[in-house]
C-alpha positions in Angstrom: 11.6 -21.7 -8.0 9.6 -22.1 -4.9 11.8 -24.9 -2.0 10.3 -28.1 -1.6 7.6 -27.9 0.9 8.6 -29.6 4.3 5.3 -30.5 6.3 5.3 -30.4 10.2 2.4 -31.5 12.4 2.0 -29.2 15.8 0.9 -31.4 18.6 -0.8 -29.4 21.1 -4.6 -30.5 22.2 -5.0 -28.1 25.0 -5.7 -25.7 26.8 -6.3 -22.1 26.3 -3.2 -20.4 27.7 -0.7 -23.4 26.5 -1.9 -23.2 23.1 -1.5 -19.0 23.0 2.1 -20.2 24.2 2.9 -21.7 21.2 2.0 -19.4 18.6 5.6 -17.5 18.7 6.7 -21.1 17.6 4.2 -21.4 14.9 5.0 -18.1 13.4 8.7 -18.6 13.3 8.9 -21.9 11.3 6.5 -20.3 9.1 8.6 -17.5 8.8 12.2 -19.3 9.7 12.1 -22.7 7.9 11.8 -22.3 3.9 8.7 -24.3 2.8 7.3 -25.5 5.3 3.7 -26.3 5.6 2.6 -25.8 9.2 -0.8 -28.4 10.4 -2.0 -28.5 13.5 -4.0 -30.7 15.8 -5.8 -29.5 18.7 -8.9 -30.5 20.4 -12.1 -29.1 18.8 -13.6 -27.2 21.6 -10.5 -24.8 21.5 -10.6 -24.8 18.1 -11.3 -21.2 18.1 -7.8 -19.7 19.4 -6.0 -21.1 15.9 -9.6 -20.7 13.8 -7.8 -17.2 11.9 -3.8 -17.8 12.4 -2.4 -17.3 9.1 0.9 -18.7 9.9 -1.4 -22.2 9.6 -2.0 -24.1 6.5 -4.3 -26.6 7.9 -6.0 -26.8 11.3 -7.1 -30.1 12.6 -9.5 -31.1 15.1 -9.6 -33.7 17.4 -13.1 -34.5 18.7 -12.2 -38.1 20.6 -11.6 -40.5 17.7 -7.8 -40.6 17.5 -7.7 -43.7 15.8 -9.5 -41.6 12.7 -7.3 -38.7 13.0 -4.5 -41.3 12.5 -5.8 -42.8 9.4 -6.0 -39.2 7.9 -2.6 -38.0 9.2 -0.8 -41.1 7.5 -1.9 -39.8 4.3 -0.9 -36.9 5.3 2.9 -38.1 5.2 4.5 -35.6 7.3 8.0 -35.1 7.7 8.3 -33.6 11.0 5.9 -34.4 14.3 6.2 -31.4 16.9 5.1 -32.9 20.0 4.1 -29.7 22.2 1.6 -31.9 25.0 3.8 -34.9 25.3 0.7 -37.4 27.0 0.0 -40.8 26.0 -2.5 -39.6 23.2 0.8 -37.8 21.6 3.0 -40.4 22.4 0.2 -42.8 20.8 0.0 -40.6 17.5 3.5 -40.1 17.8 4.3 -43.8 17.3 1.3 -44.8 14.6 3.0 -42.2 12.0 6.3 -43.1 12.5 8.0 -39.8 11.9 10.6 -37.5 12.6 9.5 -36.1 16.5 11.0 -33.4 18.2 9.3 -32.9 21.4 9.3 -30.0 23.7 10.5 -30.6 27.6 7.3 -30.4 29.6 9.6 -30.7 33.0 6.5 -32.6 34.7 9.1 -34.6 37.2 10.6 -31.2 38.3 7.1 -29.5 38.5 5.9 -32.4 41.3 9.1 -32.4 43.0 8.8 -28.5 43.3 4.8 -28.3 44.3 4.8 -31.9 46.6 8.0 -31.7 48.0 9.3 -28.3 48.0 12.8 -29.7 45.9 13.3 -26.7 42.9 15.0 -27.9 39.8 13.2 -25.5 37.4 15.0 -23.3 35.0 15.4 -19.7 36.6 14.2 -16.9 34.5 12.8 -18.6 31.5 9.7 -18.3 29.8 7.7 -21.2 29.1 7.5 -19.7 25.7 11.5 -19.8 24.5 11.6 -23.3 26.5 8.9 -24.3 23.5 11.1 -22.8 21.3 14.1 -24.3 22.2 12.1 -27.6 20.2 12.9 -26.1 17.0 17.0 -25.6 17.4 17.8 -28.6 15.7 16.0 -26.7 12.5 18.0 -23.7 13.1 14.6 -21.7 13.9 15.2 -19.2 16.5 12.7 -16.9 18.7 12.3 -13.8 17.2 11.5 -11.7 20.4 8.3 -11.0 18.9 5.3 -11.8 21.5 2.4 -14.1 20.8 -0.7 -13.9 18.8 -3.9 -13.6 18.3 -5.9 -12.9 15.5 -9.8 -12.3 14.8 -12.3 -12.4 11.6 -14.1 -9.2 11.5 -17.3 -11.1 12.9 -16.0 -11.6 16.4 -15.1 -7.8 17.1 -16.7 -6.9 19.7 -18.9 -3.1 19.3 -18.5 -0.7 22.4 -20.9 1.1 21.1 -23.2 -1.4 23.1 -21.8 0.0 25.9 -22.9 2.5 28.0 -21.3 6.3 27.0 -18.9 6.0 30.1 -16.8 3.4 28.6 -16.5 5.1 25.1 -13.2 6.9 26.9 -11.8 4.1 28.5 -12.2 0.9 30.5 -10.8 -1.8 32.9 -11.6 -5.3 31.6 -11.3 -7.3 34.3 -11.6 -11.5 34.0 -13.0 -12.2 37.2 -13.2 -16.2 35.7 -10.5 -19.0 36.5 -10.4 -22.7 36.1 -9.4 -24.0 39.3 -10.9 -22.4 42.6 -7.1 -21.6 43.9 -6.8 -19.5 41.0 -9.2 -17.0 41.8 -9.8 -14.0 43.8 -12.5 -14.2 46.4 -15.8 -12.4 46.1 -14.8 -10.0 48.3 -11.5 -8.8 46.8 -13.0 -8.9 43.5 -16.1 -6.7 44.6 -13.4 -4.4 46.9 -11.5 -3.8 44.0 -14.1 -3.4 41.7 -15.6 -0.9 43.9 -12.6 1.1 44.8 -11.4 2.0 41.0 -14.0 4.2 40.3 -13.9 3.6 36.6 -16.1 1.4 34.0 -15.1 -2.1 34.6 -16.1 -4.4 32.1 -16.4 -7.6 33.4 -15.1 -10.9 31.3 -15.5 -14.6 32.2 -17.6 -17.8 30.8 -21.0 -19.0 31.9 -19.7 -20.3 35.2 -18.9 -16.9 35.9 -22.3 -15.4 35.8 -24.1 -15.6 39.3 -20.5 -13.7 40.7 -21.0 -11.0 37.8 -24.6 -11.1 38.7 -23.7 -10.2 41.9 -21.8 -7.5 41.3 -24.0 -5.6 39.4 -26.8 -6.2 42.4 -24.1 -4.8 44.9 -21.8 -2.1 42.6 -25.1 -1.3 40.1 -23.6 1.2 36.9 -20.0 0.8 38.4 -19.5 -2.9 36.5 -20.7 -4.1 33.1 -21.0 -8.0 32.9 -20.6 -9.6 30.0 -19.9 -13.0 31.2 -21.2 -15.9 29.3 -22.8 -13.3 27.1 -20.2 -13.2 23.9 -18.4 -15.6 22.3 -14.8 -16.4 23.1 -13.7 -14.6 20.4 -15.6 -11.7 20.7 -14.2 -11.3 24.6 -11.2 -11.5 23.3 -12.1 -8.5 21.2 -14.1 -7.0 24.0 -10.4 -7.3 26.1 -8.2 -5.8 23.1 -10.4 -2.8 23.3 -9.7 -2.2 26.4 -7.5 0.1 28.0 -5.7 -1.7 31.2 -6.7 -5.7 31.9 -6.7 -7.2 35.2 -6.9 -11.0 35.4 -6.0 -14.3 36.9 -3.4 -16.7 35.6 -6.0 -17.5 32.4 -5.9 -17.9 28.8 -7.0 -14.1 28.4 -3.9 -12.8 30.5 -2.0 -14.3 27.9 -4.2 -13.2 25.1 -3.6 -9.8 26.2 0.2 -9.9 25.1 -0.5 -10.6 21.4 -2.4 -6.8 21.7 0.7 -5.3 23.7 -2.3 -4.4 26.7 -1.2 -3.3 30.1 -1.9 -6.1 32.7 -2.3 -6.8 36.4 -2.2 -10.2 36.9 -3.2 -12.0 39.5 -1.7 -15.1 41.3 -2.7 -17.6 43.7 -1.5 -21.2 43.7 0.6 -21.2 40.6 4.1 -19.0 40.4 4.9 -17.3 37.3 8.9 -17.5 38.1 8.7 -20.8 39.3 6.6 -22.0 36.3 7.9 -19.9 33.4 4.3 -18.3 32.8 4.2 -14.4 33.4 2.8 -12.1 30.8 5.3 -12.3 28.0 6.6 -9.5 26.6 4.2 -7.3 28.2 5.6 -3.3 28.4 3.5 -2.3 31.1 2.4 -5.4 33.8 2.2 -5.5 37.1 2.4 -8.7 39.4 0.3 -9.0 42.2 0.9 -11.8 44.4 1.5 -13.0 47.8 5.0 -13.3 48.5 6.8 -15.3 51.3 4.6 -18.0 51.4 6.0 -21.7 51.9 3.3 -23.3 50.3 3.5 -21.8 47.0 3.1 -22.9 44.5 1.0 -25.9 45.9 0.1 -26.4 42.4 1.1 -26.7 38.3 -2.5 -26.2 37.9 -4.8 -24.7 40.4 -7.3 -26.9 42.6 -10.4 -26.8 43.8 -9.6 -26.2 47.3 -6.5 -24.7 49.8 -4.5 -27.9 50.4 -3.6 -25.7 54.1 -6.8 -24.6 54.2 -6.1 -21.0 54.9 -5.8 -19.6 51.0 -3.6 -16.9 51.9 -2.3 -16.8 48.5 -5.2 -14.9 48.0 -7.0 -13.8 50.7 -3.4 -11.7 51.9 -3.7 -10.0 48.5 -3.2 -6.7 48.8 -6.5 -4.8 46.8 -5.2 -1.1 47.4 -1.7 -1.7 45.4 -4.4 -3.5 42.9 -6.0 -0.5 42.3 -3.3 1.7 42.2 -1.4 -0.2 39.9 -4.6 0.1 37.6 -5.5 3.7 38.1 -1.5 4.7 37.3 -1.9 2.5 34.0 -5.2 4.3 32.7 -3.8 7.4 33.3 -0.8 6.3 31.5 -2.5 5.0 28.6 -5.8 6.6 27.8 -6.0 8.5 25.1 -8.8 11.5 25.5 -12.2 11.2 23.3 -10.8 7.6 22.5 -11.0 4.3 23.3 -7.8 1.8 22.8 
């Protein structure tokens, strides 16, 4: 006889790299919590990092009329809301259905007291990902120390055949992209490193991304391959999978690269993976490049568009020859001959 269905409602809106956190929590109350019927809400323009998780029954998009999504989420009648964002817009839907909430900790107070005032009351040595977790103890729903996930139609693999022959044995994808400015590697360490490898580099990033790709190709010529802004997000994603090492900045893709087990560098500037609970999770092979020491990091939850010391030594000290041998150990580690991974 099949258990009454129980049906929760995700709350997570955005972004990227904080939605790819929560699909360990999706999966195990799918798998953990007999019956239940998993929804989700999340905003439509990342509608595409749920668009093929099968551990969803229905995905919901919000595209600015809450008041709408309301309407259709009373009939809905959930059981459970699973507040993952915690703003007002949660808080708002939160209240209008009148449900059963658990809510996961976002820590916000903690986060300003750390980057404003220097005052660290963060959890030591916990991933943001079991702290989302820990929301689901009062179902008895557990983490399952499996890593996150990602998952693709057969539409949005990417085909390296439309590459040239040198990366059919192997290549670097590196995401050169980053929201904030104090995320991201300047020019010159990206080209440096770039340069140095010596090995097909495919380069990864969005629109806004193009004229530094651009660049690179003018400068580096059949060293670099840019595909920014020229495949869907989806398809990088793919594009990133089938790669063999990734080296990228504290993005939605670094985390992406988990759910495929890939070997990482990743790259920090004004955020702190310890501090913050956000390094690759689960990872086997990863290597942390950062600036260490500093007294001003993190200056930020979030990245800005600017140095608030004005010296950006988070990133300009970065050191692009342990960069590059951290990458050229992992390829050697994990190419496979005549193949590409």
């Amino acid at each position: 006889m099949e258990p009454n269905k129980t049906k929760f409602l995700i709350v997570r809106f955005s972004s990227i790299g904080d939605i790819v956190f929560t699909t360990p929590l999706i999966r195990c109350l799918k798998e953990q919590y007999p019956g239940a019927e998993v929804h989700y809400v999340v905003k439509e323009k990342f509608a595409m990092v749920l668009a093929n998780n099968p551990y969803i029954d229905q995905l919901h998009l919000l595209d600015g009329n809450l008041d709408e999504l309301i309407a259709r989420f009373k009939r809905e009648r959930f059981d459970y809301v699973i507040d993952l964002h915690k703003t007002i817009r949660s808080y708002l839907l939160r209240f209008r259905l009148r449900r059963k909430v658990l809510s996961f900790r976002k820590l916000s107070v903690e986060k300003f007291l750390l980057t404003r005032l220097g005052i660290d009351l963060l959890p030591q040595n916990k991933h943001v990902i079991e702290r989302i977790l820990d929301t689901l103890k009062p179902l008895k729903v557990y983490n399952d120390g499996k890593p996150v996930d990602y998952f693709l139609s057969p539409e949005e693999e990417f085909d390296i055949r439309t590459l040239p022959d040198r990366f059919r044995n192997g290549y670097v994808a590196f995401v050169i992209g980053g929201q904030h400015f104090t995320k991201r590697l300047p020019y010159e360490k990206i080209r440096t490193i770039c340069a140095d490898l010596k090995l097909p580099v495919l380069l990864l990033g969005g629109p806004e991304d193009q004229p530094t790709a651009e660049r690179l190709e003018r400068e580096l010529g059949e060293i670099v391959y840019n595909a920014c802004g020229r495949l869907s997000f989806n398809t990088s994603v793919s594009a990133l999978k089938q790669s063999t090492v990734v080296i990228a900045h504290d993005t939605g893709l670094l985390h992406i690269a988990g759910a495929f087990n890939k070997p990482v560098v990743s790259v920090w500037g004004a955020t702190s993976p310890d501090k913050f609970g956000v390094w690759p999770y689960l990872n086997s092979d990863h290597y942390e490049a950062r600036v260490k020491g500093l007294k001003c990091n993190p200056c930020s939850n979030f990245g800005t568009a600017s140095c608030p010391k004005g010296h950006f030594k988070c990133m300009w000290e970065q050191d692009e020859a342990a960069i590059v041998r951290a990458v050229r150990r992992m390829m050697l580690t994990h190419s496979r001959p005549g193949t590409n991974r």
